[in-house]
ChimeraX commands (.cxc) that place a marker at each C-alpha (Angstrom):
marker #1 position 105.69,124.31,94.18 radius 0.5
marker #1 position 107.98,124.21,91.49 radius 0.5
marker #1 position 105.99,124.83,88.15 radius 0.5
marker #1 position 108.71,123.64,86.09 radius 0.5
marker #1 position 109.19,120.52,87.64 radius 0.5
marker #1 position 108.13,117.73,84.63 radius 0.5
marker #1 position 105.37,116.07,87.12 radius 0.5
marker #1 position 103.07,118.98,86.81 radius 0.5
marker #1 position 103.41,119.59,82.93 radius 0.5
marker #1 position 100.23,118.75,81.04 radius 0.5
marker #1 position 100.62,115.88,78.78 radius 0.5
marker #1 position 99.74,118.30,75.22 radius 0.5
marker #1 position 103.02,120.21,76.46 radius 0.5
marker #1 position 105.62,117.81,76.16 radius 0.5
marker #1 position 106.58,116.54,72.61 radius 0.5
marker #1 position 105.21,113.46,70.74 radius 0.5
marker #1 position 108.65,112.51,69.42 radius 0.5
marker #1 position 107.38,109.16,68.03 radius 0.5
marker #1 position 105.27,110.62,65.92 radius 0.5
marker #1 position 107.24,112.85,64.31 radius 0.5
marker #1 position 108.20,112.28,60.74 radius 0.5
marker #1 position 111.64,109.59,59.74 radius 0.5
marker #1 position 113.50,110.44,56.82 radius 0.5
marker #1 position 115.08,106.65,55.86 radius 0.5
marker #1 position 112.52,105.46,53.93 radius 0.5
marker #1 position 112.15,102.37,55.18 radius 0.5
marker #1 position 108.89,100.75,56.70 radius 0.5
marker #1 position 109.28,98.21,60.08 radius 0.5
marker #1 position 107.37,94.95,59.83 radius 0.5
marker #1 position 107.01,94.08,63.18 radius 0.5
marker #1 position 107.96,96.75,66.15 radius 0.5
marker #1 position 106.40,96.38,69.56 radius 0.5
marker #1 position 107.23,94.51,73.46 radius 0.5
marker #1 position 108.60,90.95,73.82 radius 0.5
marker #1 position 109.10,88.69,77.23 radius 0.5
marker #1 position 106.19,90.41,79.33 radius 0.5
marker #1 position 104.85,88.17,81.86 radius 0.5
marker #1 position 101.04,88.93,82.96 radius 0.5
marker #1 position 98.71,87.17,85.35 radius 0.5
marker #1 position 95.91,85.00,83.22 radius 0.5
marker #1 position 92.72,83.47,83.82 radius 0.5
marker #1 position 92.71,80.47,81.55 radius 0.5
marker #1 position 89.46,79.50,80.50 radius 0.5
marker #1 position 89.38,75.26,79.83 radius 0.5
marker #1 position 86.95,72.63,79.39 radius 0.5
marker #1 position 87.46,71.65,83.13 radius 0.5
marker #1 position 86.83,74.49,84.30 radius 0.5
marker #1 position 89.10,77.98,84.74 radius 0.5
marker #1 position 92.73,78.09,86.34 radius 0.5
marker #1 position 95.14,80.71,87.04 radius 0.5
marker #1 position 98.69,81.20,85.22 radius 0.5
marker #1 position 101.41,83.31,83.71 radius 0.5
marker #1 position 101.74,84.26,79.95 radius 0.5
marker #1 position 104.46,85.74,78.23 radius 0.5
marker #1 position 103.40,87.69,75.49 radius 0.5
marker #1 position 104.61,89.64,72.46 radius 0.5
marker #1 position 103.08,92.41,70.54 radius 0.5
marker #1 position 103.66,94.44,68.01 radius 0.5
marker #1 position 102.25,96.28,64.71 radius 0.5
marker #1 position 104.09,97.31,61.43 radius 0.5
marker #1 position 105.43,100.99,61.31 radius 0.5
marker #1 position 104.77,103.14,57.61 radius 0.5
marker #1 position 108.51,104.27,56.87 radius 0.5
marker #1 position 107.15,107.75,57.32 radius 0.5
marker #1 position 106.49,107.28,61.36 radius 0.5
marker #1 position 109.63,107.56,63.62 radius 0.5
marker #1 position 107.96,105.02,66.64 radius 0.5
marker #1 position 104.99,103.35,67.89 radius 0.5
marker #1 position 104.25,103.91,71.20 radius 0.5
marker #1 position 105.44,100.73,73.13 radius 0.5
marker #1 position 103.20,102.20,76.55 radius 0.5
marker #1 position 100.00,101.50,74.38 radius 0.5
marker #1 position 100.98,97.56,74.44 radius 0.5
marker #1 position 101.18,97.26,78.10 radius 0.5
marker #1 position 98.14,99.57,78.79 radius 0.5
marker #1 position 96.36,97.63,76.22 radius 0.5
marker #1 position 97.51,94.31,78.28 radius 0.5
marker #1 position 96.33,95.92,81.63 radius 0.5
marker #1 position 92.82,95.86,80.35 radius 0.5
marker #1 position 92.63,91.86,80.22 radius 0.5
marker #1 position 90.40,90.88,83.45 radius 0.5
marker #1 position 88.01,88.00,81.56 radius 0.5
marker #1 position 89.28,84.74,81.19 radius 0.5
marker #1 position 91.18,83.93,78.27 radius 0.5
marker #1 position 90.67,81.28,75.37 radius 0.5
marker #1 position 91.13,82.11,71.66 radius 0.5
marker #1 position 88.52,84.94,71.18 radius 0.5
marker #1 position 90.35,86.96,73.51 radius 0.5
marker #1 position 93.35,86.86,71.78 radius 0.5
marker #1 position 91.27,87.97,68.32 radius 0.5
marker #1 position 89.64,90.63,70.50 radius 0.5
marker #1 position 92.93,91.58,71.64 radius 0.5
marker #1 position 94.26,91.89,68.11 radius 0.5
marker #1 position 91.56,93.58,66.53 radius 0.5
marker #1 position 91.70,96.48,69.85 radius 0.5
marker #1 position 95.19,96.93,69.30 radius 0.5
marker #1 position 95.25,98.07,65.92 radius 0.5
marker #1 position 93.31,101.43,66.04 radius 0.5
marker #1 position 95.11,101.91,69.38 radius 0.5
marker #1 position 98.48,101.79,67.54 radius 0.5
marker #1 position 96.98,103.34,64.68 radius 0.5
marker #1 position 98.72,100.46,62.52 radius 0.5
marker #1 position 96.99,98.54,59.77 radius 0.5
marker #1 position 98.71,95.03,60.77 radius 0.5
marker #1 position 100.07,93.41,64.02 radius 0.5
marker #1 position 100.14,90.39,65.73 radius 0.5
marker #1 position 99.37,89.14,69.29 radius 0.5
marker #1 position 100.69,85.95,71.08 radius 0.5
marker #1 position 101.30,84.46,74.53 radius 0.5
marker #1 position 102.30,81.05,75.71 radius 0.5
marker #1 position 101.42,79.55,79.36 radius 0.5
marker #1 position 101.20,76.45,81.13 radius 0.5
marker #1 position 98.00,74.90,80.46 radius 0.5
marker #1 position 96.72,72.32,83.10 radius 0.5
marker #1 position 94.72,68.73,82.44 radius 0.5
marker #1 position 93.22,67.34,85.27 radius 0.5
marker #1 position 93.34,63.75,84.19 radius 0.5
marker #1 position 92.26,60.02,86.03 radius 0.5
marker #1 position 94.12,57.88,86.18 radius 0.5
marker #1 position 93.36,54.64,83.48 radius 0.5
marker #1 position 92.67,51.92,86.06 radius 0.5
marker #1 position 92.28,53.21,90.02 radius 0.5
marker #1 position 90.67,56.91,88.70 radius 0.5
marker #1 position 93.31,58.75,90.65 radius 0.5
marker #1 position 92.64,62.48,89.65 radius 0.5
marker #1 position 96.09,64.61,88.95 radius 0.5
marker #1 position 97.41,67.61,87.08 radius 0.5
marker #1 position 98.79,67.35,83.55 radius 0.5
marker #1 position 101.20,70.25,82.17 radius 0.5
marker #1 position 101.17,71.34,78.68 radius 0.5
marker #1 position 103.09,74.46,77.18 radius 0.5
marker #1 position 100.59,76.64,75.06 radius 0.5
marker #1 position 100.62,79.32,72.71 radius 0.5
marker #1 position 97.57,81.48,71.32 radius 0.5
marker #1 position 98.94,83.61,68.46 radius 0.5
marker #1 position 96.71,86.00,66.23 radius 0.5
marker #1 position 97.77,88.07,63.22 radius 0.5
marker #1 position 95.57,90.99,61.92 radius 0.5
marker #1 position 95.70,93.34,58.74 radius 0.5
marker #1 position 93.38,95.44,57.05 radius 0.5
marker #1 position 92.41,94.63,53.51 radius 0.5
marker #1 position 91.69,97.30,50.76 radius 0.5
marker #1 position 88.21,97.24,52.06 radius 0.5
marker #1 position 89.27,98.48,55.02 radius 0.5
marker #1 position 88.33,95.83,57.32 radius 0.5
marker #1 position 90.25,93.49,59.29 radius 0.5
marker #1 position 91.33,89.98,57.66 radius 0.5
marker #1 position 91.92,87.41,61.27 radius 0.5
marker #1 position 94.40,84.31,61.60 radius 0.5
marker #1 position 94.30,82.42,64.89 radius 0.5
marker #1 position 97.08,79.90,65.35 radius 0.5
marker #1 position 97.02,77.91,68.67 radius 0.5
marker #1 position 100.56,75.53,69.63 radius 0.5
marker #1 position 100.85,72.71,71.82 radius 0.5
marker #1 position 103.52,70.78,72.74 radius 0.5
marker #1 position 102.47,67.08,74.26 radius 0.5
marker #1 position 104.40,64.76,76.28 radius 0.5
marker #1 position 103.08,61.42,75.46 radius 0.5
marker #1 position 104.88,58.14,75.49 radius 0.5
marker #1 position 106.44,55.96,72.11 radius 0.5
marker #1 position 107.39,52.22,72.32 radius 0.5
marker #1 position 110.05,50.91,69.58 radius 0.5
marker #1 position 108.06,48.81,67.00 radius 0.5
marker #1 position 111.94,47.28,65.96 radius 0.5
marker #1 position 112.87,46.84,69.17 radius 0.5
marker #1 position 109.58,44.21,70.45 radius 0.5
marker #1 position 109.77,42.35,67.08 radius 0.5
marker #1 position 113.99,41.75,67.35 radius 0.5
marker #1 position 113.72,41.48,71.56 radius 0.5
marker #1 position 112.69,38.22,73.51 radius 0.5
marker #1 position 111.09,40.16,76.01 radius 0.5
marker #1 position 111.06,43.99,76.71 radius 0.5
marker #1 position 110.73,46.61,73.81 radius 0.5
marker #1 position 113.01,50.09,74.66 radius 0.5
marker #1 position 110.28,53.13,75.14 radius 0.5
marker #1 position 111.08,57.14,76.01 radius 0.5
marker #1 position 109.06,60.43,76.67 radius 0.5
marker #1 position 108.29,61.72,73.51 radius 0.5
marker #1 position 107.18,65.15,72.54 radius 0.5
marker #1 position 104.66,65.70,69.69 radius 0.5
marker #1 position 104.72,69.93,69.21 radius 0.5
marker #1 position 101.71,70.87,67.10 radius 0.5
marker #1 position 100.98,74.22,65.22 radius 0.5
marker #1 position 97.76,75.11,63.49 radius 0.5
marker #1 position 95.99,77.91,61.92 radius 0.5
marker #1 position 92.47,78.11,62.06 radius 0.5
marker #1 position 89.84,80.25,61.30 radius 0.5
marker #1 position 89.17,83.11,63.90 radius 0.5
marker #1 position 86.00,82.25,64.49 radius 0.5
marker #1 position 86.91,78.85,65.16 radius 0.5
marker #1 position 86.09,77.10,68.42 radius 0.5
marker #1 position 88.71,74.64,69.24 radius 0.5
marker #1 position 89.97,74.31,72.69 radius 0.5
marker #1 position 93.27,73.30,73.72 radius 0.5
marker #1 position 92.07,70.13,75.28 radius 0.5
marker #1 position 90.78,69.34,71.13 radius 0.5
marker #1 position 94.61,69.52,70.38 radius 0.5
marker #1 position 95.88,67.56,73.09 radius 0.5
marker #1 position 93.89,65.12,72.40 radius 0.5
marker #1 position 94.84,64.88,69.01 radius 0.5
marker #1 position 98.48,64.01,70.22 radius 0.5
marker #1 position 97.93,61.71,73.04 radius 0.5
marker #1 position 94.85,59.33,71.65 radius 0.5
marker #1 position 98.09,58.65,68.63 radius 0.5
marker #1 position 101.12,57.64,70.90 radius 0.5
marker #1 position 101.85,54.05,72.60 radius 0.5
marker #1 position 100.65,55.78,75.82 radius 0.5
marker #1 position 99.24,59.17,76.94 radius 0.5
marker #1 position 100.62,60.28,80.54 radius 0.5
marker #1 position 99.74,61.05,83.61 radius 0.5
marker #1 position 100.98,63.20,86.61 radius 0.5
marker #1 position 99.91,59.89,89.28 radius 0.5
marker #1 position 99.77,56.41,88.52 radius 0.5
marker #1 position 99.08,53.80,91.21 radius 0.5
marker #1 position 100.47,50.51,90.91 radius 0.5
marker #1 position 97.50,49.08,88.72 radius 0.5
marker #1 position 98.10,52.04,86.67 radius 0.5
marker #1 position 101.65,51.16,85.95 radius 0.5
marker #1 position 100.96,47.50,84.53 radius 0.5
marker #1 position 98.19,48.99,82.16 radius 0.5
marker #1 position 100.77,51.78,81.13 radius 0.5
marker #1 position 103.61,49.19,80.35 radius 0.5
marker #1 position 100.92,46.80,78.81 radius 0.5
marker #1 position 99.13,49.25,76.61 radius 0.5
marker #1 position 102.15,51.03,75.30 radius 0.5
marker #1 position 103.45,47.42,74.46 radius 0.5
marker #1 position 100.83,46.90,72.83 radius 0.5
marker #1 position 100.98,49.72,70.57 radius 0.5
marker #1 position 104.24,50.13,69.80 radius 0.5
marker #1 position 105.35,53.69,67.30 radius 0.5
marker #1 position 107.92,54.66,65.69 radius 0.5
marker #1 position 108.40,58.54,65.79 radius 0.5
marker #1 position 107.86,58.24,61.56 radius 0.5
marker #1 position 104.32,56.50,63.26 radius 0.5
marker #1 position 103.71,58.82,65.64 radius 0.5
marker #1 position 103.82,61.90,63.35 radius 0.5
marker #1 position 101.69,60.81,60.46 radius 0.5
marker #1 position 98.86,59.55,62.93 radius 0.5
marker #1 position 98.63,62.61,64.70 radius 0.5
marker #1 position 99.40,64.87,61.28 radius 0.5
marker #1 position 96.05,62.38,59.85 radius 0.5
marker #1 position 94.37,63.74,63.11 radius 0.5
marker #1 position 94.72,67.33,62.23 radius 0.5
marker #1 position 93.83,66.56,58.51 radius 0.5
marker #1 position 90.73,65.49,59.10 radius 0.5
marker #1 position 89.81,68.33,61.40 radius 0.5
marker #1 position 87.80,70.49,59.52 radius 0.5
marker #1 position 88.29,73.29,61.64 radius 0.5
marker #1 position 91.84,73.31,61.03 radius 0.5
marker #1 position 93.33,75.37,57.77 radius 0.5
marker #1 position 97.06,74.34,57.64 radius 0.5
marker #1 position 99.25,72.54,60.15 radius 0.5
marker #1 position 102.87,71.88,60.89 radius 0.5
marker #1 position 103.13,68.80,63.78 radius 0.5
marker #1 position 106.55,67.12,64.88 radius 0.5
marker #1 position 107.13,64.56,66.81 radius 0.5
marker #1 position 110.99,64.44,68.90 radius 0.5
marker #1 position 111.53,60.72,70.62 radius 0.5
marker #1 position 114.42,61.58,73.48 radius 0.5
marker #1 position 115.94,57.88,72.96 radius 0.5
marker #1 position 116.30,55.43,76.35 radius 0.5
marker #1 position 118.99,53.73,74.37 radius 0.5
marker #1 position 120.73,56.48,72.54 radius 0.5
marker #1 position 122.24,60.08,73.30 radius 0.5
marker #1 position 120.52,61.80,70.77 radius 0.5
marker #1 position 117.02,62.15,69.80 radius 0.5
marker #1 position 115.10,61.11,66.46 radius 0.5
marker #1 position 112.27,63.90,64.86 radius 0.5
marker #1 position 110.13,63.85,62.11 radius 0.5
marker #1 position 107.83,66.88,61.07 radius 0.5
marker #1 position 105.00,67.18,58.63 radius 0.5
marker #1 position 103.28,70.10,57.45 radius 0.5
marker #1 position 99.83,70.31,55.25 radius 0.5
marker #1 position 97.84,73.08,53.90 radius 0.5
marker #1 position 94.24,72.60,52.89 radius 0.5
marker link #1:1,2 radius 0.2
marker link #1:2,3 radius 0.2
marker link #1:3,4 radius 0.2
marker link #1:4,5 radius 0.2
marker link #1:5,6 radius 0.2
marker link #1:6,7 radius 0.2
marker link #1:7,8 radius 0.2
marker link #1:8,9 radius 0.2
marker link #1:9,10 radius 0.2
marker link #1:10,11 radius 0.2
marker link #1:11,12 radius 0.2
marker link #1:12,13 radius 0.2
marker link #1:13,14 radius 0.2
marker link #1:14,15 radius 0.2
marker link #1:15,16 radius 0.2
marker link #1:16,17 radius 0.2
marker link #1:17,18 radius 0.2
marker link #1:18,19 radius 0.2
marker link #1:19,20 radius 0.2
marker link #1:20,21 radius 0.2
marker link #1:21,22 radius 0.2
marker link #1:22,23 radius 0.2
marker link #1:23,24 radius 0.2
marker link #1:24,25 radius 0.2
marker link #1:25,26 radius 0.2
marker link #1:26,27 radius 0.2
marker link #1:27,28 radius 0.2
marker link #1:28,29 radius 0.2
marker link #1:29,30 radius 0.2
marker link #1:30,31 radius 0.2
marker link #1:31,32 radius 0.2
marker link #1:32,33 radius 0.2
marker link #1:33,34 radius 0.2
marker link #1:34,35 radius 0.2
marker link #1:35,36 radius 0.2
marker link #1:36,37 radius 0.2
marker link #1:37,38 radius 0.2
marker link #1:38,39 radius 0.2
marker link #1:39,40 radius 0.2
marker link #1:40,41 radius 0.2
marker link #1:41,42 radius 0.2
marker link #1:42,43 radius 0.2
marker link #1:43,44 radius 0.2
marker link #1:44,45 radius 0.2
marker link #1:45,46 radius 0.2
marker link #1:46,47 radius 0.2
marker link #1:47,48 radius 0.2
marker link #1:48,49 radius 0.2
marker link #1:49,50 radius 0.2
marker link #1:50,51 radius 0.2
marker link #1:51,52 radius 0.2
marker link #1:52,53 radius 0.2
marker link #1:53,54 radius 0.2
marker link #1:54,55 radius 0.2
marker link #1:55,56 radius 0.2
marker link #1:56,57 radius 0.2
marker link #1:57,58 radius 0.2
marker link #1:58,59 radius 0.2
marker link #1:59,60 radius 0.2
marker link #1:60,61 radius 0.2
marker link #1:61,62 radius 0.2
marker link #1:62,63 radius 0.2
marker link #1:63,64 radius 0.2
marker link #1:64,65 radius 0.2
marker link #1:65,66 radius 0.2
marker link #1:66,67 radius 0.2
marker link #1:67,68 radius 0.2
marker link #1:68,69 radius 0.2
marker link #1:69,70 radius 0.2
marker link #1:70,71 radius 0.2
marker link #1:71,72 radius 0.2
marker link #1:72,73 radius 0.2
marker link #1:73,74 radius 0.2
marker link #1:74,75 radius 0.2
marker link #1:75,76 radius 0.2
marker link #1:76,77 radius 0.2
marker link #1:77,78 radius 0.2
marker link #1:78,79 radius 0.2
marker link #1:79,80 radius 0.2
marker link #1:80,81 radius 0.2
marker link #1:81,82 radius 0.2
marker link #1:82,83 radius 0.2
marker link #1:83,84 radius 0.2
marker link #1:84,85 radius 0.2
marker link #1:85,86 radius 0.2
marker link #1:86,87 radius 0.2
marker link #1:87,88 radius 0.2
marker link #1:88,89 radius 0.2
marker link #1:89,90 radius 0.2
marker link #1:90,91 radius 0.2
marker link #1:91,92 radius 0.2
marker link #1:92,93 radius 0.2
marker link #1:93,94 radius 0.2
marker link #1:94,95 radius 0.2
marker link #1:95,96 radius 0.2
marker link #1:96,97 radius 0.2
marker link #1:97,98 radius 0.2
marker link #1:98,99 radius 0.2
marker link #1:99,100 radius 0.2
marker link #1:100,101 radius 0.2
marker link #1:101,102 radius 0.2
marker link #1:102,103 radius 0.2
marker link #1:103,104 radius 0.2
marker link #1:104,105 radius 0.2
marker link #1:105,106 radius 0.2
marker link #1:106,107 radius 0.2
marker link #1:107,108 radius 0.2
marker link #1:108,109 radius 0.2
marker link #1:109,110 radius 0.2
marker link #1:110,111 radius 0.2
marker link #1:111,112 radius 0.2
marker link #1:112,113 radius 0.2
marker link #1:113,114 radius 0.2
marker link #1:114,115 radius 0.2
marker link #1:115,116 radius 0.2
marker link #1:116,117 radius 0.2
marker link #1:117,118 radius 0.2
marker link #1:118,119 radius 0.2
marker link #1:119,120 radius 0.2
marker link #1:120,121 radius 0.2
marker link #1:121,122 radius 0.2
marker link #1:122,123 radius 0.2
marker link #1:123,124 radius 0.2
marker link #1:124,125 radius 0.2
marker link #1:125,126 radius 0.2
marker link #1:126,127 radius 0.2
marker link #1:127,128 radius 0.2
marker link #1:128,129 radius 0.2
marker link #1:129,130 radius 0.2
marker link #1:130,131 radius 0.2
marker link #1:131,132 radius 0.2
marker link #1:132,133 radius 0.2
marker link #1:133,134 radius 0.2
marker link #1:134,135 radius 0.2
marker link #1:135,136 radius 0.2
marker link #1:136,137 radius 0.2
marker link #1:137,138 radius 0.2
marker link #1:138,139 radius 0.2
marker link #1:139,140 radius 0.2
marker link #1:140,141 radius 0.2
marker link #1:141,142 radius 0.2
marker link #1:142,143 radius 0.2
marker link #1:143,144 radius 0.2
marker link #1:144,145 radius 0.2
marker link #1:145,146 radius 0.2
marker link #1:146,147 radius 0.2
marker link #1:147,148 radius 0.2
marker link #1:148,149 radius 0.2
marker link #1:149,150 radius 0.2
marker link #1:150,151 radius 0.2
marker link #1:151,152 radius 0.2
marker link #1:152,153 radius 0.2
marker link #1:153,154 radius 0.2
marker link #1:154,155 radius 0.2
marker link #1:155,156 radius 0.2
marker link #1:156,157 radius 0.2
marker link #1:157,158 radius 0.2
marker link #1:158,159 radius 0.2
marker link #1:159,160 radius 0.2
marker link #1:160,161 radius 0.2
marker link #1:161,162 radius 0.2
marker link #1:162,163 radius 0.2
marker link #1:163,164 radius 0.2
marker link #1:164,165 radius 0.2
marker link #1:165,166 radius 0.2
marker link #1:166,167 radius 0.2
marker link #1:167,168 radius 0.2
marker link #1:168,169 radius 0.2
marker link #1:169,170 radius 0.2
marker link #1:170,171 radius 0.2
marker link #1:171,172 radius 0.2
marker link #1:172,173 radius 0.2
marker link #1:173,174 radius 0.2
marker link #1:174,175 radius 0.2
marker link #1:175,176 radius 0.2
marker link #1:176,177 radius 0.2
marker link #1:177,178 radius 0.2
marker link #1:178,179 radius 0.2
marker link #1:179,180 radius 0.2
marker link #1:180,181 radius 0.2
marker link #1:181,182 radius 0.2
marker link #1:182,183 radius 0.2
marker link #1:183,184 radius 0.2
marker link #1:184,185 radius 0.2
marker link #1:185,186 radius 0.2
marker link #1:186,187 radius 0.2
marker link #1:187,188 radius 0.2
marker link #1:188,189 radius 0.2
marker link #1:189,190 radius 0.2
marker link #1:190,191 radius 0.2
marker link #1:191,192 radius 0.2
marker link #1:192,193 radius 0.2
marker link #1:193,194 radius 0.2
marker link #1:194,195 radius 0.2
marker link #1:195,196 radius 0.2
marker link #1:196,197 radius 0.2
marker link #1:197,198 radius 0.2
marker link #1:198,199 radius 0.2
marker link #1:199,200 radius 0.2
marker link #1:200,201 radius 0.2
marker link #1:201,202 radius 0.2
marker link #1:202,203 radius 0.2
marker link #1:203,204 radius 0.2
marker link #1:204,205 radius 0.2
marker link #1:205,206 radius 0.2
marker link #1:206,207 radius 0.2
marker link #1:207,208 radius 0.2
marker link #1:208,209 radius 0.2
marker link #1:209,210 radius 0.2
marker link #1:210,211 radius 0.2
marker link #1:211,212 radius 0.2
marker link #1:212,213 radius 0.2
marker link #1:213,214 radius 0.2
marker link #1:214,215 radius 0.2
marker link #1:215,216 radius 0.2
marker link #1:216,217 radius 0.2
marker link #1:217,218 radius 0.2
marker link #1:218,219 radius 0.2
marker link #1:219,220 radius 0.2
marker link #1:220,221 radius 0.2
marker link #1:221,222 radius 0.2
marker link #1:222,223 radius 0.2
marker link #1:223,224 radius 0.2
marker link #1:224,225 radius 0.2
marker link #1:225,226 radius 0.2
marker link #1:226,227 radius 0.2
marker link #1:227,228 radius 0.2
marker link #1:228,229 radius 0.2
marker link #1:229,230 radius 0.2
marker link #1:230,231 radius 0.2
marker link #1:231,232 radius 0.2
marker link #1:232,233 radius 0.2
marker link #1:233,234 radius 0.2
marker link #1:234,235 radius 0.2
marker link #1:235,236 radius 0.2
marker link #1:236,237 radius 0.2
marker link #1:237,238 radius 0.2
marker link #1:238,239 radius 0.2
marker link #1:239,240 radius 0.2
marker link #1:240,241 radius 0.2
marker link #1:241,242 radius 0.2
marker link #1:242,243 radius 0.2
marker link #1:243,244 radius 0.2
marker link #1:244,245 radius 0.2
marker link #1:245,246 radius 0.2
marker link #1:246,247 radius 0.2
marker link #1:247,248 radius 0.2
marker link #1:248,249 radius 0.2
marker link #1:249,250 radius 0.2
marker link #1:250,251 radius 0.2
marker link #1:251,252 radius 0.2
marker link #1:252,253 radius 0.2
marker link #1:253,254 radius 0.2
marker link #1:254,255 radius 0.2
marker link #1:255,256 radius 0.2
marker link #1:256,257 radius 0.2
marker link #1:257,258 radius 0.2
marker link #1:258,259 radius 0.2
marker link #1:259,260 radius 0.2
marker link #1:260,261 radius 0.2
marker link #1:261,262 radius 0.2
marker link #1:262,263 radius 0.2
marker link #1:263,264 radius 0.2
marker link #1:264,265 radius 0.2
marker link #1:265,266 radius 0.2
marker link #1:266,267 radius 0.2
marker link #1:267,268 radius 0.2
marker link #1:268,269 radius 0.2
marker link #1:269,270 radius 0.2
marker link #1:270,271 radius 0.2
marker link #1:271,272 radius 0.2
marker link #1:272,273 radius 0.2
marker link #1:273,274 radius 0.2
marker link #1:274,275 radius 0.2
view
């Protein structure tokens, strides 16, 4: 056995080199792991569902301190076994700290969240995709405890029928996808789930969707979105009016992106509102 062979050193023998002291002067705001994909439970009003996340982590680094120790993150990550919704994240946040030894850092991971949704006339039962991020920022205040912000982003597919277009048109009114991309901030010991948010987006639009329609689902579709036509100017200040009247909700930033049937380009708008 070769005593010198690096597998058999004990772990105070070999040198802490990101802890030793940097001469620059010059602090790091954010330093930590990006693009890690992890297994999830995702905890959901329906009921829980696997997935993937992708998270990022990291902490701020005092200009004295050479590196934070990236291992922590993923050991930290390996820990996760309970299904997730937004305390985890906070938990998350608020164990990562001390582990880092950091006064401020910031968790977040986005996954595909699934609906199961029926269908408006036959009841049809199918899976609805919606992209997902939980995000939570910590720092410690002068008192020395820890001051929380949980953000939670959804982006919605929904469908928008062209007010201009029905009124100008004999018959027929042009209509696209649409995507309505929400960001909040809430209060960490909020409970909103991200079914709250989607809904939000989708009771606004000409027409939620659906993964299966039958053919009696179809009409209704065409019908109701005719019926309610939206302009993507529409479409954001209904669901930004949403989000303002949620009292759970501390600031917001929603857009809404219409990918035009009878153009090559798209048309946006984007509101944002502090309380």
């Amino acid at each position: 056995m070769n005593d010198m062979n690096p597998a058999f050193l004990k772990a105070s023998a070999m040198p802490d080199v990101q802890s030793t002291l940097d001469e620059r002067a010059l602090p790091i705001e954010q330093v930590g792991i990006r693009g890690v994909r992890h297994p999830l439970t995702i905890r959901s009003a329906s009921g829980d569902f696997p997935s993937v996340g992708t998270f990022e982590m990291d902490v701020a680094l005092p200009a004295h301190v050479k590196g934070t120790h990236m291992s922590r993150f993923m050991a930290l990550l390996q820990k996760q076994e309970m299904a997730v919704d937004s305390t985890t994240v906070v938990a998350m946040v608020c164990d990562m700290l001390p582990l880092l030894d950091a006064k401020e850092g910031h968790v977040q991971f986005t996954y595909t969240h699934f609906v199961k949704k029926a269908a408006p006339v036959s009841g049809v039962e199918s899976l609805m995709d919606y992209e997902v991020t939980w995000i939570a920022k910590a720092k410690k205040n002068p008192a020395g405890k820890l001051d929380i912000e949980l953000g939670l982003r959804a982006q919605v597919p929904v469908m928008s029928l062209c007010p201009c277009s029905k009124e100008i048109s004999e018959f027929g009114a042009h209509n696209q996808r649409s995507h309505v991309i929400m960001d909040v901030v809430l209060d960490s010991e909020t409970k909103m789930t991200v079914e709250d948010l989607i809904t939000a987006a989708e009771s606004e639009a000409s027409s939620e969707l659906w993964g299966l329609l039958k053919r009696p689902d179809e009409k209704w579709v065409t019908e109701h979105s005719y019926s309610n036509p939206k302009f993507v100017e529409d479409l954001v200040r209904d669901v930004a009016g949403n989000l303002k009247a949620d009292q759970r909700i501390r600031s917001f930033v929603v857009e809404a992106e219409n990918f035009e049937s009878i153009h090559n380009h798209s048309a946006f708008a984007r509101i944002s509102f502090s309380k």
